[in-house]
Phi, psi and omega in degrees: 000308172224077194282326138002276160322295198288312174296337143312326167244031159273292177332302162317309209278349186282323182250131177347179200236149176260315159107168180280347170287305190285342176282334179302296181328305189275303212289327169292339169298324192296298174330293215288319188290353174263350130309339153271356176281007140055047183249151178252148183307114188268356186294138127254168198238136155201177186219144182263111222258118201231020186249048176059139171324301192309300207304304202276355176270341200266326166325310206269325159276334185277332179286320198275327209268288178316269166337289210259333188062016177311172190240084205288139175268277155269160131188213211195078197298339190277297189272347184094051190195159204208079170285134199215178162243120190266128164234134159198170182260036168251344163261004138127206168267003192255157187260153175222175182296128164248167186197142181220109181261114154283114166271123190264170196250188223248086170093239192247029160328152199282172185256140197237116218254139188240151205204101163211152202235080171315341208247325192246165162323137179294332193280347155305295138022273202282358183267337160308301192297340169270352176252353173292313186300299151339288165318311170286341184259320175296310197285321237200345206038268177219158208316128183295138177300155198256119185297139179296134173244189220280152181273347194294134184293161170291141178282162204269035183052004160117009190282150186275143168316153214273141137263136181275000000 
């Protein structure tokens, strides 16, 4: 099971004691290959949208297209999802990939809008997700109230009560 484990320290137990110059060493090699190893960033940013799918896929396209003047690569209004090129000036002149997932929620549940930027830092993620939430509320004013619902038990389908 964690036979990995038992060979990391097998392995460990084979090599020399290092000293404090080679321990400075490999910990700055170390340093350095996680910083050049050019793994992209898995953070997303999202939000729960309580003004319905039409407002918030449209809201969220007028923002990436209009607002920002980004460049919608795809999308798809039906399944939901807006692939776009993210400019900002930390990644330079070259553009990098965004992506906007609508999820839709269970009846009339909020819609749950997923915002990710692979390439760049999370607080862009949320700084999208904070001018939609904006966007939406100047536009639509404020969240429609969610109806309650009935306390009335479900009906038995039309079969006649039982006699014991």
């Amino acid at each position: 099971m964690f036979r990995w484990l038992l060979r990391a320290r097998l392995a460990l137990a084979s090599v020399p004691p290092l000293g404090p110059a080679g321990a400075s060493a490999l910990g700055a090699g170390l340093a350095v290959a996680a910083l050049l190893s050019g793994h992209e960033a898995t953070a997303k940013a999202s939000y729960e949208s309580a003004y319905g799918y039409d407002r918030t896929w449209n809201a969220a396209f007028r923002m990436i297209r209009v607002d920002l003047g980004f460049k919608v690569v795809e999308k798809d209004a039906n399944t939901g999802y807006l692939l776009f090129e993210y400019k900002s000036p930390e990644s330079g002149a070259k553009p990098t990939s965004g992506s906007i997932e609508l999820i839709r929620g269970a009846e009339d549940g909020p819609v749950t809008v997923v915002v990710q930027l692979p390439q760049m830092p999370h607080h862009h993620e949320q700084v999208l997700i904070n001018n939609l939430a904006r966007k939406l509320r100047q536009e639509y004013g404020d969240p429609p109230a969610r109806a309650p619902r009935s306390k009335r038990p479900p009906e038995d389908a039309g079969a006649p009560d039982a006699e014991p």
